[in-house]
C-alpha positions as a Markdown table, in Angstrom:
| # | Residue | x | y | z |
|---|---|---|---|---|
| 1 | Unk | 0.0 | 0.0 | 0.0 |
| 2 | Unk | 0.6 | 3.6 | -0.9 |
| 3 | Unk | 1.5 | 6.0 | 1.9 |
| 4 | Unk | -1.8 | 7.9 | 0.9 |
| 5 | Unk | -3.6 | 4.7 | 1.2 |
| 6 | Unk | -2.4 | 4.2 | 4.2 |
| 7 | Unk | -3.4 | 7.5 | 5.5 |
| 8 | Unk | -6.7 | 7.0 | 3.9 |
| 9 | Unk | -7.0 | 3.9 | 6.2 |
| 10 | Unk | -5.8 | 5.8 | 9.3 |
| 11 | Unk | -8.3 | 8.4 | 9.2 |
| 12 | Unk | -11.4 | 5.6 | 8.1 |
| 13 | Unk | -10.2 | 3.9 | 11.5 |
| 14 | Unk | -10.5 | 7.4 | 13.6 |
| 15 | Unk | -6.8 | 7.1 | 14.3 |
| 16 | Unk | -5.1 | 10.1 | 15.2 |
| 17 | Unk | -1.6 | 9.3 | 15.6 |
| 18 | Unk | -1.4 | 7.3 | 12.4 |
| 19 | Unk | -2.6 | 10.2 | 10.5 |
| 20 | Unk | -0.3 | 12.8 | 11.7 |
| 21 | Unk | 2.1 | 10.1 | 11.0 |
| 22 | Unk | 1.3 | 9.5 | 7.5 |
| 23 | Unk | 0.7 | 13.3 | 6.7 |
| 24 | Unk | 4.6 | 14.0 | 7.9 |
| 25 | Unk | 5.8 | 10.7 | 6.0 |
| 26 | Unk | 4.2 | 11.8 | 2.9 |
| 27 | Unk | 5.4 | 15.5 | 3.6 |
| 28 | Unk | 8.8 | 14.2 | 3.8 |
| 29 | Unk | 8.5 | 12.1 | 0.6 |
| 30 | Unk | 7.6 | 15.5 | -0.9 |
| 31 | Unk | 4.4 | 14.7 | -2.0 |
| 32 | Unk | 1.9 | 17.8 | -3.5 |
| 33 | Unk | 0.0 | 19.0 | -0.7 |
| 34 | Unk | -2.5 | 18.8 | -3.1 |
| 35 | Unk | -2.5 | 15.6 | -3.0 |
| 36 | Unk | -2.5 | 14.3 | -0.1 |
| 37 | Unk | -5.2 | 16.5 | 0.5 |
| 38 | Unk | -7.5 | 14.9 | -1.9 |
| 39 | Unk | -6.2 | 11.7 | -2.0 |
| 40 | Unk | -5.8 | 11.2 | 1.5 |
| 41 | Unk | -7.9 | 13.5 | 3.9 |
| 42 | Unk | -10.9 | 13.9 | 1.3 |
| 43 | Unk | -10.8 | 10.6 | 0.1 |
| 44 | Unk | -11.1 | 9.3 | 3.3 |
| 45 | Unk | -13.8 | 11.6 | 4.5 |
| 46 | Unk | -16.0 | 10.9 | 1.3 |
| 47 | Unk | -15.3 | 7.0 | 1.8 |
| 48 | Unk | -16.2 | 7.9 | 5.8 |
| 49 | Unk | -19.5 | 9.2 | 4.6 |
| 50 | Unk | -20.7 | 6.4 | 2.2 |
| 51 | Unk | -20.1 | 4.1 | 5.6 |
| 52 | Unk | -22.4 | 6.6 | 7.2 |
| 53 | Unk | -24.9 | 6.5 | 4.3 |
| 54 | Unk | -24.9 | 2.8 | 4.2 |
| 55 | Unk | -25.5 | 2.2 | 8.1 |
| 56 | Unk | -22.1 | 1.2 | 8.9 |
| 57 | Unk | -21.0 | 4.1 | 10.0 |
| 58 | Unk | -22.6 | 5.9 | 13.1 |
| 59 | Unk | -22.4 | 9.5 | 15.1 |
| 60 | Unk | -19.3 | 8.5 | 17.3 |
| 61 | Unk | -17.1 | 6.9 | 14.6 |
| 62 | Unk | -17.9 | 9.9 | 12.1 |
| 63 | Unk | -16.7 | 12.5 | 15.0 |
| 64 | Unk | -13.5 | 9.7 | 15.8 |
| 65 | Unk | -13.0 | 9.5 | 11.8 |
| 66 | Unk | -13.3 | 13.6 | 11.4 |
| 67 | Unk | -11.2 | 14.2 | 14.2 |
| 68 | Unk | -8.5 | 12.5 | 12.9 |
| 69 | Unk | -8.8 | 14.2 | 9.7 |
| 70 | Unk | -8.2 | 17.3 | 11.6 |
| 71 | Unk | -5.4 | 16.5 | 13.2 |
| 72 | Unk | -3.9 | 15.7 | 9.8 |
| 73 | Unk | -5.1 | 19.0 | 8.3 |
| 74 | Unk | -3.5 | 20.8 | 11.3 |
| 75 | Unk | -0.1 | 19.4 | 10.1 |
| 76 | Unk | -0.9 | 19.9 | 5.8 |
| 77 | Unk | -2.3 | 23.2 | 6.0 |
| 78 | Unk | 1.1 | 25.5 | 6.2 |
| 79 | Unk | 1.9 | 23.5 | 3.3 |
| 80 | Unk | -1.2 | 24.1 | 1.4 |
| 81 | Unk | -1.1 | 27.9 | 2.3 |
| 82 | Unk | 2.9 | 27.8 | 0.9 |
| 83 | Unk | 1.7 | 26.4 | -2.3 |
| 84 | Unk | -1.8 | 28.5 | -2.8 |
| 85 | Unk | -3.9 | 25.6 | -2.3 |
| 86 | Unk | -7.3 | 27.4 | -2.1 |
| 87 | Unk | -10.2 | 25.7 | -0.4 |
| 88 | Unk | -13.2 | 24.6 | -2.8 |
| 89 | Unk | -15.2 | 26.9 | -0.8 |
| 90 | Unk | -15.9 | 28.8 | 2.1 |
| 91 | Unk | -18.8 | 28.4 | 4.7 |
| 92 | Unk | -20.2 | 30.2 | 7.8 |
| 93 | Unk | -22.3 | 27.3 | 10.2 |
| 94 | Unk | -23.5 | 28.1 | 13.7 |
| 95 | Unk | -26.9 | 27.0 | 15.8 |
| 96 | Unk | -29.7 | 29.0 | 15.4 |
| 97 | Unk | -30.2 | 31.6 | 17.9 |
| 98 | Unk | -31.9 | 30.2 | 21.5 |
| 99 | Unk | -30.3 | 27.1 | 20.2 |
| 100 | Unk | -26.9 | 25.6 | 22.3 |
| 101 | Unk | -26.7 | 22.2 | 20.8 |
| 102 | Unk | -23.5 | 21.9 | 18.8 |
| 103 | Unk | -22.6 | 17.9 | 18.4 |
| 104 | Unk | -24.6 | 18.3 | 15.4 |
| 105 | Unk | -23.0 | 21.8 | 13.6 |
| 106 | Unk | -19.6 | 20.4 | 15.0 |
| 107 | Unk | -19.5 | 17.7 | 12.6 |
| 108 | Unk | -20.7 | 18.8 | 9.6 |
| 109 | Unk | -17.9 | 21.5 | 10.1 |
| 110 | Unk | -15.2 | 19.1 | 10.3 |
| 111 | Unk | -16.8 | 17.2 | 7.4 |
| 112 | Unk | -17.0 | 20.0 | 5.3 |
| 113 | Unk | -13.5 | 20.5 | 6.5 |
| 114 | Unk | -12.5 | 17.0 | 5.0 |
| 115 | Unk | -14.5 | 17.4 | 2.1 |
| 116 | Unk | -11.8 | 20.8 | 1.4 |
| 117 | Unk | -13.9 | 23.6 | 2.8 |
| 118 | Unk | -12.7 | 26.5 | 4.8 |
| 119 | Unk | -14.9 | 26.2 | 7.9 |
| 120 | Unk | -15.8 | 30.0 | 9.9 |
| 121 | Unk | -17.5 | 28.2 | 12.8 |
| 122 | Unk | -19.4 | 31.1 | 14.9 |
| 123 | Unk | -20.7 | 28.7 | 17.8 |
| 124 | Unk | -23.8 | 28.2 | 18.9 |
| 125 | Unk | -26.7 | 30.8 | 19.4 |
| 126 | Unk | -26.5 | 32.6 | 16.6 |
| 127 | Unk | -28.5 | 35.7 | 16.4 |
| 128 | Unk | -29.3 | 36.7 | 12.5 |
| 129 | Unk | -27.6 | 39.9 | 12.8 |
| 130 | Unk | -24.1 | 38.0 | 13.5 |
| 131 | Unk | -25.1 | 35.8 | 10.6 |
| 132 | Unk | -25.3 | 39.0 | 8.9 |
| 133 | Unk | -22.1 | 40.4 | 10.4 |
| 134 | Unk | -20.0 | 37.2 | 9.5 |
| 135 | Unk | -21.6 | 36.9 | 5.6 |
| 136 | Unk | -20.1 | 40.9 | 5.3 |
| 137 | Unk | -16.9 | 39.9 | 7.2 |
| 138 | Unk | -16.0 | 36.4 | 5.5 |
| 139 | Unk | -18.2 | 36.9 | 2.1 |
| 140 | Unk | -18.3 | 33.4 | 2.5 |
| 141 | Unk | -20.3 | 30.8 | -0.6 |
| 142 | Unk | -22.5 | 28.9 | 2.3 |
| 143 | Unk | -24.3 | 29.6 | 5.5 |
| 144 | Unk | -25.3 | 26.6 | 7.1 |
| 145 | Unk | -27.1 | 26.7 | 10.2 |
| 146 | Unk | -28.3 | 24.3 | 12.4 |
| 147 | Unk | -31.1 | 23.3 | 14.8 |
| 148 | Unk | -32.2 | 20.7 | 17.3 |
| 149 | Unk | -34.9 | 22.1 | 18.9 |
| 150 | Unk | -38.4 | 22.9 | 17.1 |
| 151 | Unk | -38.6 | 26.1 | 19.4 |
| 152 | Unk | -35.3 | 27.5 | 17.5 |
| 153 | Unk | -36.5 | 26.4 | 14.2 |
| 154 | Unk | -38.2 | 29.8 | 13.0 |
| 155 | Unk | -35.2 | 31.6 | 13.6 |
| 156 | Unk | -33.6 | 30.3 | 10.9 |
| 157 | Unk | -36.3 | 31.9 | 8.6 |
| 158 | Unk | -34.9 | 35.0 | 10.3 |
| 159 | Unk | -31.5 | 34.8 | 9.7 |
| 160 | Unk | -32.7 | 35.2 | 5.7 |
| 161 | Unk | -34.7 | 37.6 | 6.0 |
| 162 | Unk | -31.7 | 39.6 | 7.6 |
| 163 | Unk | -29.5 | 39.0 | 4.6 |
| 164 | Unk | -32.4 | 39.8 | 2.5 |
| 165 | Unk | -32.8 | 43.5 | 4.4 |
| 166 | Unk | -29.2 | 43.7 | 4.1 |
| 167 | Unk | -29.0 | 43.1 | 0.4 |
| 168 | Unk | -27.0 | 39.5 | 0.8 |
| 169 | Unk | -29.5 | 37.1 | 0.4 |
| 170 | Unk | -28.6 | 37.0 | -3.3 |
| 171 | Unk | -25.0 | 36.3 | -3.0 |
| 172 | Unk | -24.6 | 33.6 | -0.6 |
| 173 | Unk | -26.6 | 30.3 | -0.4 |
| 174 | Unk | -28.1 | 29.0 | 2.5 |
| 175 | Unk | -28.0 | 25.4 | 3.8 |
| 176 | Unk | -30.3 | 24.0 | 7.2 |
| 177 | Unk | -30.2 | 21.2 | 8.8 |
| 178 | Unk | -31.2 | 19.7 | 12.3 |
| 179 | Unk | -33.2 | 16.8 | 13.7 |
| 180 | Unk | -36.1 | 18.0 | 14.0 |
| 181 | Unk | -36.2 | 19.6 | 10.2 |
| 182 | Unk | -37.8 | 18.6 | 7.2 |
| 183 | Unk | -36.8 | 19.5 | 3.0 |
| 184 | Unk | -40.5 | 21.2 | 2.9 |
| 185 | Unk | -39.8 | 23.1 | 5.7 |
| 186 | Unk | -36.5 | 24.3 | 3.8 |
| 187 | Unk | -38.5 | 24.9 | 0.7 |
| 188 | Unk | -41.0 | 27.0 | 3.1 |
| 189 | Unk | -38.1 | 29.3 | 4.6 |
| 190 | Unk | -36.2 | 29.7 | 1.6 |
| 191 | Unk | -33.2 | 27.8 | 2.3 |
| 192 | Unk | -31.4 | 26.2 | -0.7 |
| 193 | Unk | -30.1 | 23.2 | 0.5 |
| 194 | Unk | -31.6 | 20.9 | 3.4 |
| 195 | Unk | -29.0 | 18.4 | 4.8 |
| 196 | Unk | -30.7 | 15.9 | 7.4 |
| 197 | Unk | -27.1 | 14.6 | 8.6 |
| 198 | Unk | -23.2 | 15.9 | 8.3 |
| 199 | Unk | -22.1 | 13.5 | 5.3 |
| 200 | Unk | -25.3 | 15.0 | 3.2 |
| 201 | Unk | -24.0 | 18.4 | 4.5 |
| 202 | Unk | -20.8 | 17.7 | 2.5 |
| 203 | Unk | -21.7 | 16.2 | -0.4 |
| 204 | Unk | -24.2 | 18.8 | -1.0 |
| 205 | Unk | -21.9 | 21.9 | -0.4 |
| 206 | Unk | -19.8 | 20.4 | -2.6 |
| 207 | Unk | -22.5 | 19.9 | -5.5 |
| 208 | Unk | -23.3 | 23.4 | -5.0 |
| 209 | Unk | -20.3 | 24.6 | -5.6 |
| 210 | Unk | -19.6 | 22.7 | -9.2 |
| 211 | Unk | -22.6 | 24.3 | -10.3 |
């Protein structure tokens, strides 16, 4: 096997030291970051969310797998600034506002981190004029935001009518997701994209932005 196969393998199996390992052996090899970017860390991640997808994957070995994958990126990403390596896209997430679950928003960040995203995570309870604030500050492709509680839901509908006041509804799109959610109730906000789990987060974002 490869060293990016075996870095591949490392993150699938939510092992962190292997990773890191793997990252600075195929660093030293002089691999592109590039490549061990998509070969490795994505490659991984997607593989991570078809397990998901396909009920062999749950919650805790997504956040294990993920987590590895970060500790990876941490290492590849002065190498990826040195060579220009720009993200695929950049996304804003946080919890709806009243809302202070974050399990949820924390992993489809680091998926869309592994899926080659830069991630601005706000935190949780997220008023819409911070969404607002962040989409001016970041001009970011994506919003996502995210709610577990059907109390917090219609602030989400907020948060685009406050880019709409502010004349930014129009140049970012906006993805929701949550358990208690629905793809109607997207459609009945306004939202573009409904994601009912973290590895349908990522594959989505990253439709959206081939299009």
């Amino acid at each position: 096997m490869s060293i990016l196969d075996d870095l591949c393998k490392s993150v699938i199996n939510g092992d962190l030291i292997a990773t890191q390992d793997m990252v600075q052996a195929a660093m030293a090899e002089n691999l592109p970051p590039e490549k061990i970017l998509t070969d490795g860390l994505i490659a991984a991640m997607t593989e991570v969310g078809k397990l998901f997808e396909n009920g062999e994957f749950f919650i805790p070995e997504m956040l294990v797998s993920a987590r590895a994958m970060k500790g990876g990126l941490a290492l590849l990403r002065p190498k990826l600034a040195a060579a220009n390596i720009q993200p695929i896209g950049k996304v804003v997430i946080g919890t709806a506002q009243g809302d202070l679950h974050d399990i949820g928003k924390n992993l489809v960040g680091m998926m869309l981190e592994g899926a080659g995203f830069e991630v601005i995570d706000l935190g949780v309870d997220i008023s819409p004029e911070k969404y607002v604030a962040a989409v001016k500050e970041h001009q970011p492709d994506l919003v996502g935001i995210s709610a577990l509680l059907t109390t917090t839901m219609p602030r989400m509908r907020d948060v685009l009518l406050a880019l709409q006041a502010a004349g930014l509804r129009e140049k970012v799109k906006v993805m929701i997701g949550g358990a208690p959610l629905t793809g109607q109730y997207a459609l009945d906000i306004g939202a573009d994209i409904y994601a009912p789990d973290a590895a349908s987060a990522a594959q989505r974002a990253s439709q959206l932005m081939k299009t």
